[in-house]
N, CA, C and O atoms as a GROMACS GRO file, in nm:
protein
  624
    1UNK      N    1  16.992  14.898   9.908
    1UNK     CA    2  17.042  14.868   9.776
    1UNK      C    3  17.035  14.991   9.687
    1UNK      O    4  17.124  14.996   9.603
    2UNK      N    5  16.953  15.085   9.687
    2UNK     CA    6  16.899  15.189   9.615
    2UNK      C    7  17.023  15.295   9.642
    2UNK      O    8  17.086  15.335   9.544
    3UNK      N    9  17.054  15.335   9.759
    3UNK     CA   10  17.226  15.366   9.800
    3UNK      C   11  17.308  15.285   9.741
    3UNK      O   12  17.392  15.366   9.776
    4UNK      N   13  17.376  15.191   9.676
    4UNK     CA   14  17.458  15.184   9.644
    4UNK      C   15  17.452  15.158   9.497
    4UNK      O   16  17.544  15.136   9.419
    5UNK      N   17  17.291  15.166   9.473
    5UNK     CA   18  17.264  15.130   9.295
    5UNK      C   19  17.346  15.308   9.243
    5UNK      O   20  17.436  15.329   9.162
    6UNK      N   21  17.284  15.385   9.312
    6UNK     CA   22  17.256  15.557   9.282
    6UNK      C   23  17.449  15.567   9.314
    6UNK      O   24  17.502  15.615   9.214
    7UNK      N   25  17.537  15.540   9.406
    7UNK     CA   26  17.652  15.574   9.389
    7UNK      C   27  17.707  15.503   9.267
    7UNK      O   28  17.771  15.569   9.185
    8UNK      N   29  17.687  15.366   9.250
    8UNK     CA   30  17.748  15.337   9.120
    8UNK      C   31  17.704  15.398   8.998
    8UNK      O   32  17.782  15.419   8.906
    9UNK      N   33  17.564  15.432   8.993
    9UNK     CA   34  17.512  15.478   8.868
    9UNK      C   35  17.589  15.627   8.835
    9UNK      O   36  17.574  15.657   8.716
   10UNK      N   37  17.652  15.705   8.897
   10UNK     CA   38  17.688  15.832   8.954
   10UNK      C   39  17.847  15.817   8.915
   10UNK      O   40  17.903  15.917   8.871
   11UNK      N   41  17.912  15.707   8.929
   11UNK     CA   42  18.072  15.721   8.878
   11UNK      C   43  18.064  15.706   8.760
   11UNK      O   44  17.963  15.656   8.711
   12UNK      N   45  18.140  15.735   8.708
   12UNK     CA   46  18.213  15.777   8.537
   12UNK      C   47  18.232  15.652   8.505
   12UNK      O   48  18.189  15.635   8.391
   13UNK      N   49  18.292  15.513   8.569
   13UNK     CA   50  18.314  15.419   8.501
   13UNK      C   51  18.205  15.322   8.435
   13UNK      O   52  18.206  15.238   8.344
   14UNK      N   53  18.074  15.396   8.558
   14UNK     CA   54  17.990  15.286   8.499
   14UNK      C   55  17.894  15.303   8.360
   14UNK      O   56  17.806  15.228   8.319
   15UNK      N   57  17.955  15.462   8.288
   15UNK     CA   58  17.870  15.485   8.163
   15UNK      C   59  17.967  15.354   8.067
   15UNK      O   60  17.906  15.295   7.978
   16UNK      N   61  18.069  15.329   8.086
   16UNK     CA   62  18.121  15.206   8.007
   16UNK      C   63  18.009  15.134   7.960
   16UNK      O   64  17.971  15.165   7.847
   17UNK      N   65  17.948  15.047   8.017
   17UNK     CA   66  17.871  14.966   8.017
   17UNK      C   67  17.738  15.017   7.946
   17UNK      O   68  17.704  14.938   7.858
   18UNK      N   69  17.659  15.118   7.958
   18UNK     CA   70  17.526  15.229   7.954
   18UNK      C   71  17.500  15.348   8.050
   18UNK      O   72  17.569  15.389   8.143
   19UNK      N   73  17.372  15.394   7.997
   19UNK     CA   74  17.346  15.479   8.060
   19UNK      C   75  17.257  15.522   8.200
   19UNK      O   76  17.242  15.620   8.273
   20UNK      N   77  17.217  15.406   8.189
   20UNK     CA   78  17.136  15.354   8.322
   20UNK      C   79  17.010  15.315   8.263
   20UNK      O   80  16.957  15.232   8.337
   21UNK      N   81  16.934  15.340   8.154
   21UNK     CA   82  16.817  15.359   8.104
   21UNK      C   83  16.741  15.241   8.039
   21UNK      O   84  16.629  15.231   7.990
   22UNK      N   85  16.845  15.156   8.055
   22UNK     CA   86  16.795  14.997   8.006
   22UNK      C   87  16.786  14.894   8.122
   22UNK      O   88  16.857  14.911   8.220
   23UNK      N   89  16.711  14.799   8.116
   23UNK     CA   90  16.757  14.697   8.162
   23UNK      C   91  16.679  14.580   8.138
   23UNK      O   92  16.597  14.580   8.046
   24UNK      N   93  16.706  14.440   8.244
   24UNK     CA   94  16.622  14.353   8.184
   24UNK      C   95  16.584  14.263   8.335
   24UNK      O   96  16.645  14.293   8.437
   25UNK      N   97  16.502  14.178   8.336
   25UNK     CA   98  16.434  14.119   8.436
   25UNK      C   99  16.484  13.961   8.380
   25UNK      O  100  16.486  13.937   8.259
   26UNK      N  101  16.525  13.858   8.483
   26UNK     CA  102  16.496  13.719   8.457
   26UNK      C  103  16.488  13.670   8.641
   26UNK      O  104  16.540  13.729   8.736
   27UNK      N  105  16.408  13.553   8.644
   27UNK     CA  106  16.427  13.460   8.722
   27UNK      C  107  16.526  13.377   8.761
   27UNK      O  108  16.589  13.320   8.672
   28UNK      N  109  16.560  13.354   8.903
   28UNK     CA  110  16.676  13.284   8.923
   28UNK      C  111  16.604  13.210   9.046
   28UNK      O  112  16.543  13.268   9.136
   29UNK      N  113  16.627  13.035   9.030
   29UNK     CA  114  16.564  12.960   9.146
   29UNK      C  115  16.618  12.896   9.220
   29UNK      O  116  16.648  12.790   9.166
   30UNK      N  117  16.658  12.901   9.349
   30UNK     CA  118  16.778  12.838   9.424
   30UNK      C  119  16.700  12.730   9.509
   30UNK      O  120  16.594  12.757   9.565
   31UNK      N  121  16.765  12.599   9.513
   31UNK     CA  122  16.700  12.493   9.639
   31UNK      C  123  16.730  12.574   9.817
   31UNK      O  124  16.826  12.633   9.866
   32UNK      N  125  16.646  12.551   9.848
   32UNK     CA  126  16.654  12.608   9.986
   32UNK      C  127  16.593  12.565  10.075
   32UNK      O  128  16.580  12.446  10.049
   33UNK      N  129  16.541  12.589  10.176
   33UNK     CA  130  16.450  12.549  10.297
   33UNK      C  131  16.246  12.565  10.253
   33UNK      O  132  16.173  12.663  10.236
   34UNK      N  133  16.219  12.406  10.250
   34UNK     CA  134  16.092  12.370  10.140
   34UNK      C  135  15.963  12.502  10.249
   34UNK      O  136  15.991  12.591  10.330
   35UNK      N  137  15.847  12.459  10.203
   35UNK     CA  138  15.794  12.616  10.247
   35UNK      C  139  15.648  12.507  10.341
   35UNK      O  140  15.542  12.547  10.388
   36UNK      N  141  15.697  12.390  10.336
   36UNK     CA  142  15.605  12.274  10.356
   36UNK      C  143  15.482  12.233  10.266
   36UNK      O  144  15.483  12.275  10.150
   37UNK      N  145  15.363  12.146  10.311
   37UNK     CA  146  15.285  12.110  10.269
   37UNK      C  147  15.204  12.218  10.197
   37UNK      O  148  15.186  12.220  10.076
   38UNK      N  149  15.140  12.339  10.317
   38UNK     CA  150  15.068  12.424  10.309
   38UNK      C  151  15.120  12.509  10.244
   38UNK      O  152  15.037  12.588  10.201
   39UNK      N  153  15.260  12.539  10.204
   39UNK     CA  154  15.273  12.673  10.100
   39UNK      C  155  15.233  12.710   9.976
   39UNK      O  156  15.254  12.796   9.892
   40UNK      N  157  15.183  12.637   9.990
   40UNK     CA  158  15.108  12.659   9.829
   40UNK      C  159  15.124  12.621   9.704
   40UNK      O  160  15.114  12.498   9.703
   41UNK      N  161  15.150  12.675   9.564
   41UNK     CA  162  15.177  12.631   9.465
   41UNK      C  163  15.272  12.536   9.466
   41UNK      O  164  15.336  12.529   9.570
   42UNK      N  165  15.309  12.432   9.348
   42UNK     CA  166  15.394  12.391   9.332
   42UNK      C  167  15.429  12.409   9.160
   42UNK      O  168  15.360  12.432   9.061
   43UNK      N  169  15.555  12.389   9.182
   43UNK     CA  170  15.584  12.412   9.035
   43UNK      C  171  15.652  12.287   8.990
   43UNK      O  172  15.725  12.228   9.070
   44UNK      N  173  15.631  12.232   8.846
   44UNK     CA  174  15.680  12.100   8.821
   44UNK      C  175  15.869  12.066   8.762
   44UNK      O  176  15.937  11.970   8.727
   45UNK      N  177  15.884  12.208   8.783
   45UNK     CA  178  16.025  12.198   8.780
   45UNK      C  179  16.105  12.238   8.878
   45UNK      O  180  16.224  12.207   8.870
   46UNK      N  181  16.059  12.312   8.988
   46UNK     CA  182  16.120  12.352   9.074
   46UNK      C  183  16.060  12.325   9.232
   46UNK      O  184  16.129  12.324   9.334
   47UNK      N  185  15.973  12.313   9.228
   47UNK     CA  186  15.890  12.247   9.341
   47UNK      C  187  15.825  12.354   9.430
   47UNK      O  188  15.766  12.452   9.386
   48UNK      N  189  15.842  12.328   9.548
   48UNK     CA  190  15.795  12.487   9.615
   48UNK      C  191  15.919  12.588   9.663
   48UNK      O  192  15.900  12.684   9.738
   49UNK      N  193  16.056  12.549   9.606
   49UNK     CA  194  16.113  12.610   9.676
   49UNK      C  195  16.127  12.788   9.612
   49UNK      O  196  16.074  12.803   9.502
   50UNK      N  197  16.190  12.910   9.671
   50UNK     CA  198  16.195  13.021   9.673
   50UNK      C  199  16.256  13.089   9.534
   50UNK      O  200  16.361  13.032   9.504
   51UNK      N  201  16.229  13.165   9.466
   51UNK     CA  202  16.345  13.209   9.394
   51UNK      C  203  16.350  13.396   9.378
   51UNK      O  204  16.271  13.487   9.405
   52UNK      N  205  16.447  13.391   9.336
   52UNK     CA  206  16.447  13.575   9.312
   52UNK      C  207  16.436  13.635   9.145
   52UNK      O  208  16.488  13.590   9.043
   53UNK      N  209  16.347  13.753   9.167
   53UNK     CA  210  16.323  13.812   9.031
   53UNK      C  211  16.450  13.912   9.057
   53UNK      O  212  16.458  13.966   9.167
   54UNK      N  213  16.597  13.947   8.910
   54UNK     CA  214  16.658  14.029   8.957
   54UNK      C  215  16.603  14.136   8.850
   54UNK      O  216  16.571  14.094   8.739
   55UNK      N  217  16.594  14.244   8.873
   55UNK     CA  218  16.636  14.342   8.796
   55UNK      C  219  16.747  14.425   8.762
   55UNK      O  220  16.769  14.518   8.840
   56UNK      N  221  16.809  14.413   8.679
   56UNK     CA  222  16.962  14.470   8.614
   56UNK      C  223  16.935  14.547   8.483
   56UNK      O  224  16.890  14.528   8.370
   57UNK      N  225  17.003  14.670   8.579
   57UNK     CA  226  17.070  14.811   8.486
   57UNK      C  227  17.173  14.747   8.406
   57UNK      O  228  17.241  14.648   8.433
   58UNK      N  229  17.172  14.855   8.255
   58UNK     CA  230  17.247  14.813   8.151
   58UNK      C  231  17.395  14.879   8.173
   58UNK      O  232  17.490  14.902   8.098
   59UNK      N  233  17.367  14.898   8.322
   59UNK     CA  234  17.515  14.958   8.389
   59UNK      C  235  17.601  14.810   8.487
   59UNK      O  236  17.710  14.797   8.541
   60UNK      N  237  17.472  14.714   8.467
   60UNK     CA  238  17.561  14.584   8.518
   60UNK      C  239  17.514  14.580   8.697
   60UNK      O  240  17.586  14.530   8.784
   61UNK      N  241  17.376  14.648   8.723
   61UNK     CA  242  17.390  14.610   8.869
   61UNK      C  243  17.264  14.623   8.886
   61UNK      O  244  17.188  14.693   8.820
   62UNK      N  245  17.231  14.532   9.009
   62UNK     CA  246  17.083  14.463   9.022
   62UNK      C  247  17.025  14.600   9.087
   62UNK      O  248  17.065  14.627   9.200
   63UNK      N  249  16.944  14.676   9.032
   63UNK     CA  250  16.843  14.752   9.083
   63UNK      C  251  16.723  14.727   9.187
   63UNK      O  252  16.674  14.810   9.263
   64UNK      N  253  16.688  14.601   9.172
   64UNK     CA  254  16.560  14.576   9.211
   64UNK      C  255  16.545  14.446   9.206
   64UNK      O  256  16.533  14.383   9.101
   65UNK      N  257  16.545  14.384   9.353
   65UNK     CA  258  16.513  14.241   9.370
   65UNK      C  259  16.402  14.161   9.438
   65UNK      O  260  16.387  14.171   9.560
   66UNK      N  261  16.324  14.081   9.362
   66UNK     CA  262  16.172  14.035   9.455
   66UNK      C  263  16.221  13.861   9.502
   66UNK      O  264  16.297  13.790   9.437
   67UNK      N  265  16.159  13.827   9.619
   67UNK     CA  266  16.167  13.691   9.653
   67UNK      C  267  16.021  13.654   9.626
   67UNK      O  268  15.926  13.702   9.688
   68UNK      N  269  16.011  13.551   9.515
   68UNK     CA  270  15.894  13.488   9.462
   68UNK      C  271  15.912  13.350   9.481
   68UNK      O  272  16.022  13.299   9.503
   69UNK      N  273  15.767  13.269   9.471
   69UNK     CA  274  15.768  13.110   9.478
   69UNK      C  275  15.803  13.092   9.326
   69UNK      O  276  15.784  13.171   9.234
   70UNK      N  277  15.856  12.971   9.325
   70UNK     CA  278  15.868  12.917   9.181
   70UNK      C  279  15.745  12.892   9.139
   70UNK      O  280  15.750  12.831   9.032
   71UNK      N  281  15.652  12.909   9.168
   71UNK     CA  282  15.509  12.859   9.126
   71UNK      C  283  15.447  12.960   9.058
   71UNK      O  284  15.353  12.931   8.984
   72UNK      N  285  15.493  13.112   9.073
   72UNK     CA  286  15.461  13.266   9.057
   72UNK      C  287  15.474  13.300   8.912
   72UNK      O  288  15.578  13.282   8.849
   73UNK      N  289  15.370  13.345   8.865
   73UNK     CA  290  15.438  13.433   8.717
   73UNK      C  291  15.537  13.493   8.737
   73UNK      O  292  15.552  13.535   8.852
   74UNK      N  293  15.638  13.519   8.641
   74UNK     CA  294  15.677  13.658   8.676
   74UNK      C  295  15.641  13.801   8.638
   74UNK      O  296  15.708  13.897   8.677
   75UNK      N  297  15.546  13.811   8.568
   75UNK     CA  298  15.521  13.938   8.463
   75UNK      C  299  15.465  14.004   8.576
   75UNK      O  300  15.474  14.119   8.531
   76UNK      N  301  15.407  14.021   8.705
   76UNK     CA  302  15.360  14.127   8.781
   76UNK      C  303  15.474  14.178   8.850
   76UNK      O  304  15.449  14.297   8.874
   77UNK      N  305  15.588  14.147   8.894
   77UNK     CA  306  15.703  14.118   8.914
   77UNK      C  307  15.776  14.248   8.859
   77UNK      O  308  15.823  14.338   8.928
   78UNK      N  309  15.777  14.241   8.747
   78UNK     CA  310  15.785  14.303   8.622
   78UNK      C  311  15.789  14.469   8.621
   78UNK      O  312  15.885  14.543   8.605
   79UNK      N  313  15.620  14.506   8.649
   79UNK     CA  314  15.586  14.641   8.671
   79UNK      C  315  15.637  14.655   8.796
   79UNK      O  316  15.665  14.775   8.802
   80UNK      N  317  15.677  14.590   8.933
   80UNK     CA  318  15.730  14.602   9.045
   80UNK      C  319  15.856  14.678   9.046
   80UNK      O  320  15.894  14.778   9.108
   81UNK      N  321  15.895  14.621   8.983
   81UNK     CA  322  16.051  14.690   8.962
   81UNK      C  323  16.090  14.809   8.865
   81UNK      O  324  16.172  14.900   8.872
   82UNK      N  325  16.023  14.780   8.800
   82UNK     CA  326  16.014  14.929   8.725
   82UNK      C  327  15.999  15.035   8.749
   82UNK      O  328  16.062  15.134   8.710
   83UNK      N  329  15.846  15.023   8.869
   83UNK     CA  330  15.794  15.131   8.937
   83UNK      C  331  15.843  15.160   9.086
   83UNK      O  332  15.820  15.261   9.151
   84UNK      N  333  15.890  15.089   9.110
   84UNK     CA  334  15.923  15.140   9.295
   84UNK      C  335  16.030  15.037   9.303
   84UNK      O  336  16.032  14.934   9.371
   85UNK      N  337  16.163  15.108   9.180
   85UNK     CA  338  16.329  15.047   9.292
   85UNK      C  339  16.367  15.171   9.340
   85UNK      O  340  16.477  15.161   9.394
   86UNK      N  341  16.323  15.283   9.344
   86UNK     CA  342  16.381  15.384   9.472
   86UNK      C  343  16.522  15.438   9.426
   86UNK      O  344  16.589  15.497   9.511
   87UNK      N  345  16.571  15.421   9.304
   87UNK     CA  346  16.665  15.417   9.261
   87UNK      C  347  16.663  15.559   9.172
   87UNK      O  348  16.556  15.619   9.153
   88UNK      N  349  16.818  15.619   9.106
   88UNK     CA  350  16.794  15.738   9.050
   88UNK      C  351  16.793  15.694   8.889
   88UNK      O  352  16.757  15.787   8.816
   89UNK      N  353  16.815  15.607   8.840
   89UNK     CA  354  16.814  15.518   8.686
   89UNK      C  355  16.672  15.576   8.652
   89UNK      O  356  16.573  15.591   8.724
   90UNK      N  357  16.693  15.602   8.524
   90UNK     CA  358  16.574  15.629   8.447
   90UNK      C  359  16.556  15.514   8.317
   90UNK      O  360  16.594  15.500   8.201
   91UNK      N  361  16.485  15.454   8.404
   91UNK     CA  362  16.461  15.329   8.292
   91UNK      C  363  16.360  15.362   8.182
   91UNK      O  364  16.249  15.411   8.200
   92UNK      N  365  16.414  15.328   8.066
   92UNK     CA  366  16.306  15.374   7.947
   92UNK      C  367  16.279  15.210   7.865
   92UNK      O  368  16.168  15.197   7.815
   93UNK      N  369  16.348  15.124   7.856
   93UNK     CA  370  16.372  15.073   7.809
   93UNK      C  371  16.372  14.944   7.881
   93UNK      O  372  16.440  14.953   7.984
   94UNK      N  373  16.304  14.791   7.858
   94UNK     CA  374  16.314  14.673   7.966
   94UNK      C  375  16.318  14.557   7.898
   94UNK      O  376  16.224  14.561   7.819
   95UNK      N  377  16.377  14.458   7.886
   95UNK     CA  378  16.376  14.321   7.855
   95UNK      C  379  16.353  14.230   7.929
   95UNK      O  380  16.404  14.248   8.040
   96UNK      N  381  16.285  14.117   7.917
   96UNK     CA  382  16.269  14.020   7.995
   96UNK      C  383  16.285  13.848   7.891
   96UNK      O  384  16.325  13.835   7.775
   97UNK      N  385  16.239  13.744   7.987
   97UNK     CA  386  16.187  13.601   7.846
   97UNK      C  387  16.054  13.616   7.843
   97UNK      O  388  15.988  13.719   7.857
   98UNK      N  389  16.022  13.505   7.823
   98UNK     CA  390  15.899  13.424   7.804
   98UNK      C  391  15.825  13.488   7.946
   98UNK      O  392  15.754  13.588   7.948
   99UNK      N  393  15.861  13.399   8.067
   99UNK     CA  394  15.809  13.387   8.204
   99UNK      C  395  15.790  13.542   8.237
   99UNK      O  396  15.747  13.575   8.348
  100UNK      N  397  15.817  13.624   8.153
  100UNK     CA  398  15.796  13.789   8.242
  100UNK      C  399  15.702  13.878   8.117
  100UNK      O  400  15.681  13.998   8.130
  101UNK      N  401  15.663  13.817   8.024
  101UNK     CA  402  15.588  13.904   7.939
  101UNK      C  403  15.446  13.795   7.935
  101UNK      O  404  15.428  13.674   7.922
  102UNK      N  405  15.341  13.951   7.963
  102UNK     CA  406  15.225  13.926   7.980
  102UNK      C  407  15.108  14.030   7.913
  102UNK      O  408  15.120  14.151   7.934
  103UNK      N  409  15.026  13.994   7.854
  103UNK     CA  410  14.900  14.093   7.747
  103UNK      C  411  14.899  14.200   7.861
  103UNK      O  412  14.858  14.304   7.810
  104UNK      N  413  14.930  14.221   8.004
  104UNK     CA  414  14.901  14.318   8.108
  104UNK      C  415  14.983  14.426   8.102
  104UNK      O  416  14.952  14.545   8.103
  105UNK      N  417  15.121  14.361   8.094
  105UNK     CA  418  15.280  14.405   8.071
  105UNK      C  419  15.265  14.509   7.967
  105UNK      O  420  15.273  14.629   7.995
  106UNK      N  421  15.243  14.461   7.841
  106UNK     CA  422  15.243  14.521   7.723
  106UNK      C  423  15.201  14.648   7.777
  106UNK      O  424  15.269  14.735   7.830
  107UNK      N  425  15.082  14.644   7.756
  107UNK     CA  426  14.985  14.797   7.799
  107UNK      C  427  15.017  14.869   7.907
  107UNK      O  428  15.017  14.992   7.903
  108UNK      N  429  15.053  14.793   8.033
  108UNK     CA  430  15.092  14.874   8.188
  108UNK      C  431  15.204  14.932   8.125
  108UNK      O  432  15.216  15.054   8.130
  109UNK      N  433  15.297  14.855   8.059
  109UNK     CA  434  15.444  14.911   8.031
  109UNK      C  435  15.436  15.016   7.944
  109UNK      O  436  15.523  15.097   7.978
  110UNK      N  437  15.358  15.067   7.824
  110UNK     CA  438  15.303  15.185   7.725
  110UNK      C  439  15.289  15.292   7.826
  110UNK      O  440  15.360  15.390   7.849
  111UNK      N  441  15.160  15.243   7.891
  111UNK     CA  442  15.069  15.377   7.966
  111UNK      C  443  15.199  15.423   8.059
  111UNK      O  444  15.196  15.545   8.068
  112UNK      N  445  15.310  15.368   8.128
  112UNK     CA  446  15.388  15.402   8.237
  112UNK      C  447  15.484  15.503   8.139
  112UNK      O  448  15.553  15.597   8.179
  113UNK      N  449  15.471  15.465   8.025
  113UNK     CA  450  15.621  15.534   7.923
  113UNK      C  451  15.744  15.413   7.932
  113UNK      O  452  15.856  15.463   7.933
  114UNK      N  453  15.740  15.266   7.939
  114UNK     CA  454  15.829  15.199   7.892
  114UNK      C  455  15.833  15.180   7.798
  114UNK      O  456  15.745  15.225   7.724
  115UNK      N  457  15.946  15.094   7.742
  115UNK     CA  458  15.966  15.057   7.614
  115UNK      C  459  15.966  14.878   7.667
  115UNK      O  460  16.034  14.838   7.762
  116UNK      N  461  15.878  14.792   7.586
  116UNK     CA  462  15.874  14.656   7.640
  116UNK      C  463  15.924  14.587   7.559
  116UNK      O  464  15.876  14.588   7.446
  117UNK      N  465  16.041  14.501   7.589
  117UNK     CA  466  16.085  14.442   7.469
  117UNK      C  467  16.130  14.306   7.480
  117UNK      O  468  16.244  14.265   7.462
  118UNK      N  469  16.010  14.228   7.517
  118UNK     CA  470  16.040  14.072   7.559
  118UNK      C  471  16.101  13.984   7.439
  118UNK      O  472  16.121  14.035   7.329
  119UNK      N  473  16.131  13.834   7.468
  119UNK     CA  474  16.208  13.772   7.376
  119UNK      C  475  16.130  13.675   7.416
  119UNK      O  476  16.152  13.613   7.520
  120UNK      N  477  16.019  13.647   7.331
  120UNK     CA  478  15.939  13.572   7.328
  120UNK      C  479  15.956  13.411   7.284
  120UNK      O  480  15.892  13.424   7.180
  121UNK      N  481  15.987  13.296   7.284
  121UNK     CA  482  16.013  13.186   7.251
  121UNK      C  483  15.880  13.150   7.212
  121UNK      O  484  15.888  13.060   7.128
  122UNK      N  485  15.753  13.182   7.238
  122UNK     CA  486  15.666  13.108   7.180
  122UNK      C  487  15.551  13.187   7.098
  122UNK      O  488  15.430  13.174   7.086
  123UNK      N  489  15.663  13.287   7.040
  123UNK     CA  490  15.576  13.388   6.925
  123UNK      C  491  15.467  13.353   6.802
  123UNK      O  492  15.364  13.415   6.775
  124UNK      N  493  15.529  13.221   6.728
  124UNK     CA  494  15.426  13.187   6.642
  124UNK      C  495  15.287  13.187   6.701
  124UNK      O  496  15.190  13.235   6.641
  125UNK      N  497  15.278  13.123   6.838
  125UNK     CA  498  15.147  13.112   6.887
  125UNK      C  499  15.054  13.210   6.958
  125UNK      O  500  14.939  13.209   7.004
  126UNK      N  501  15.174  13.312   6.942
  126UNK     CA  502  15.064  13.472   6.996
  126UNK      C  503  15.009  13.531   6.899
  126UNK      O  504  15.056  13.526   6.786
  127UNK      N  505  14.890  13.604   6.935
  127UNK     CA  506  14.829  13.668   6.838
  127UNK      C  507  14.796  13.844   6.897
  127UNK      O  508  14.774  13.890   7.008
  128UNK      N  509  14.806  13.898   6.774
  128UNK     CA  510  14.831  14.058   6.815
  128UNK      C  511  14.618  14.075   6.819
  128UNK      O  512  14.550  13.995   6.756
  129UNK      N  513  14.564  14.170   6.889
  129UNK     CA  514  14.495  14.188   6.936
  129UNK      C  515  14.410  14.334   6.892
  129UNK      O  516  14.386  14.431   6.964
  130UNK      N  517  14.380  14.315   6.773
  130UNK     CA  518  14.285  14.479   6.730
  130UNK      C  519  14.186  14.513   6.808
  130UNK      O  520  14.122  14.436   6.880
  131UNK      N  521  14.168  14.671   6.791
  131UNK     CA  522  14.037  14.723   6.850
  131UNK      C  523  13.945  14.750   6.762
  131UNK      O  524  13.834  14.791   6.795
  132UNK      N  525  13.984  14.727   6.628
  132UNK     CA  526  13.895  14.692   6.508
  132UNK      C  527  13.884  14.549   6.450
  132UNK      O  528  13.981  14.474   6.465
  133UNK      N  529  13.770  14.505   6.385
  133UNK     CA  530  13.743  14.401   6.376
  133UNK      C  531  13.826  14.361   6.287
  133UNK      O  532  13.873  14.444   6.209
  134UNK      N  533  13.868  14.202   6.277
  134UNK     CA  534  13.993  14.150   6.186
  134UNK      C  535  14.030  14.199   6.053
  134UNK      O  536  14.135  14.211   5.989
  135UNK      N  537  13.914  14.220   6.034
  135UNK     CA  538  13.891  14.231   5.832
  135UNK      C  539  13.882  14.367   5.795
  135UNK      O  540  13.840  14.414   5.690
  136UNK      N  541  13.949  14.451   5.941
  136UNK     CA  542  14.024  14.582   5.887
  136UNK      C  543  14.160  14.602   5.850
  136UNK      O  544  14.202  14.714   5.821
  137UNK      N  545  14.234  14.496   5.851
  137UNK     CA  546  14.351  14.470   5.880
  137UNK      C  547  14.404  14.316   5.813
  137UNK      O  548  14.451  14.227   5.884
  138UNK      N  549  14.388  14.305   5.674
  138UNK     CA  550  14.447  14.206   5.558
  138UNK      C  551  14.542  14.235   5.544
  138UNK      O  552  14.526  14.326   5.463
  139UNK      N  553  14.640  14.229   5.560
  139UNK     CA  554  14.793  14.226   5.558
  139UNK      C  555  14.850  14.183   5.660
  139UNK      O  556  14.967  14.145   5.665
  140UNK      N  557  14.763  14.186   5.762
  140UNK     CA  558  14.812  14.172   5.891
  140UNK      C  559  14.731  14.053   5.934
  140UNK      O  560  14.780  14.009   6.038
  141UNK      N  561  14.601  13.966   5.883
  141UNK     CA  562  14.518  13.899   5.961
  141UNK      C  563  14.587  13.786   6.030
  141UNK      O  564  14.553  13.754   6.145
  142UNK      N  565  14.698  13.712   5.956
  142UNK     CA  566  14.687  13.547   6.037
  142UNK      C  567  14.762  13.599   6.144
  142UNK      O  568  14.784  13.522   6.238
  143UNK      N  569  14.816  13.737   6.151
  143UNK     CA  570  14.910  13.769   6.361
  143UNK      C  571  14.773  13.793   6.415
  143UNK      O  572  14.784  13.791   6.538
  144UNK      N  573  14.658  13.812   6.383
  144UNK     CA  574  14.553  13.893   6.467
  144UNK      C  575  14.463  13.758   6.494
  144UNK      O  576  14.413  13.672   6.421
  145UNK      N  577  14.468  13.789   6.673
  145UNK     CA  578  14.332  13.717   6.723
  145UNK      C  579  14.182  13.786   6.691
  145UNK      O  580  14.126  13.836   6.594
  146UNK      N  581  14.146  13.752   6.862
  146UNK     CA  582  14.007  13.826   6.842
  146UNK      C  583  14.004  13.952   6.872
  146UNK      O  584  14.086  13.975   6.960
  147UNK      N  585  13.923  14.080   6.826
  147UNK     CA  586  13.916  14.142   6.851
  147UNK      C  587  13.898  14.250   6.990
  147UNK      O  588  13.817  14.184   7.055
  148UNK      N  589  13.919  14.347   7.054
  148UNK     CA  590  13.892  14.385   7.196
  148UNK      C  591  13.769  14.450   7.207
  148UNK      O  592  13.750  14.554   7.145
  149UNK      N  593  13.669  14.391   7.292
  149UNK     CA  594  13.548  14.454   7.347
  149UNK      C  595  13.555  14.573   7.388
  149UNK      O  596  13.519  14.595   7.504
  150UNK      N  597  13.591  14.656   7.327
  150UNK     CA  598  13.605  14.807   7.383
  150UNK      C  599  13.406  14.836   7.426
  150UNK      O  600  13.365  14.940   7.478
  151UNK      N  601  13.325  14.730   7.391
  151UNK     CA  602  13.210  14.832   7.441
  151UNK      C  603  13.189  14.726   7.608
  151UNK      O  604  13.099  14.781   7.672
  152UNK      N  605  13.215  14.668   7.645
  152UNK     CA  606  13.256  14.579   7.735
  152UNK      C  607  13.314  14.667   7.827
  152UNK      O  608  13.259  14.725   7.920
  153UNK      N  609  13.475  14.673   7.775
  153UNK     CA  610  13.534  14.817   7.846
  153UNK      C  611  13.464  14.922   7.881
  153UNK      O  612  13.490  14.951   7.998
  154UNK      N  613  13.392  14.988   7.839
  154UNK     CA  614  13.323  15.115   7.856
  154UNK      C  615  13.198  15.057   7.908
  154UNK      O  616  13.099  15.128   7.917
  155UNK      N  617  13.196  14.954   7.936
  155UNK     CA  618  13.077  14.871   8.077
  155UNK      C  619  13.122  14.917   8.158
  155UNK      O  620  13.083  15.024   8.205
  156UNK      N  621  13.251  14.831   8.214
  156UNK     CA  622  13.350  14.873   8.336
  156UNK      C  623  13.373  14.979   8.393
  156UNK      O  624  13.454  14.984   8.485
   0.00000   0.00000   0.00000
């Protein structure tokens, strides 16, 4: 796939669309052949059957594809494709929903040099996360949870 991501990324027609440097992640879950009793998770909307994480360039073509259970987060998924599609795209930039953004994401995606830019549906109920204690930050308190154990961290 990485051969034919790198020739399309490479013709002139496909800057139409972008530059290669974006893209976005969603889930897609197809009925298929069940994985039986023993496969493990189940999921209450999709059951045990298979589905694929795609990843798509803002040039319109799947870079990077994982076969996951419907039962699976997707946010590890996520850094998968970002980091090893073998591809010549220089992704700076990533979108995903709900099911692919994770407190892990955020930070893996910084430290790597992404840009993370999920579309969160259940934003009122997240809370942003200081490394200073709340009541450094009044303007900002009712987005802020609890604070981060950075001396915890520096246990580890």
């Amino acid at each position: 796939m990485a051969v034919l991501i790198n020739a399309h990324h490479h013709l002139p027609f496909s800057r139409v669309w972008g530059d290669g440097t974006t893209s976005s992640s969603d889930g897609q879950f197809f009925r298929g052949a069940k994985r039986g009793a023993s496969g493990g998770g189940i999921n209450a909307r999709y059951g045990v059957d298979h589905g694929l994480l795609h990843h798509n360039s803002d040039q319109r073509a799947p870079y990077h594809v994982n076969v996951i259970s419907a039962a699976t987060h997707e946010a590890p998924y996520v850094l998968d494709g970002l980091s090893s599609h073998g591809t010549d795209l220089k992704i700076v930039e990533h979108y995903t929903d709900t099911g692919g953004a994770a407190d892990h994401v955020f930070g893996l995606c910084a430290m790597l040099g992404f840009r993370f830019c999920p579309r969160l549906r259940d934003f009122p109920d997240r809370r942003l996360a200081p490394i200073a204690p709340v009541t450094a930050y009044p303007s900002i308190a009712p987005l802020l949870g609890k604070h981060i154990r950075t001396d915890i961290i520096g246990e580890q």
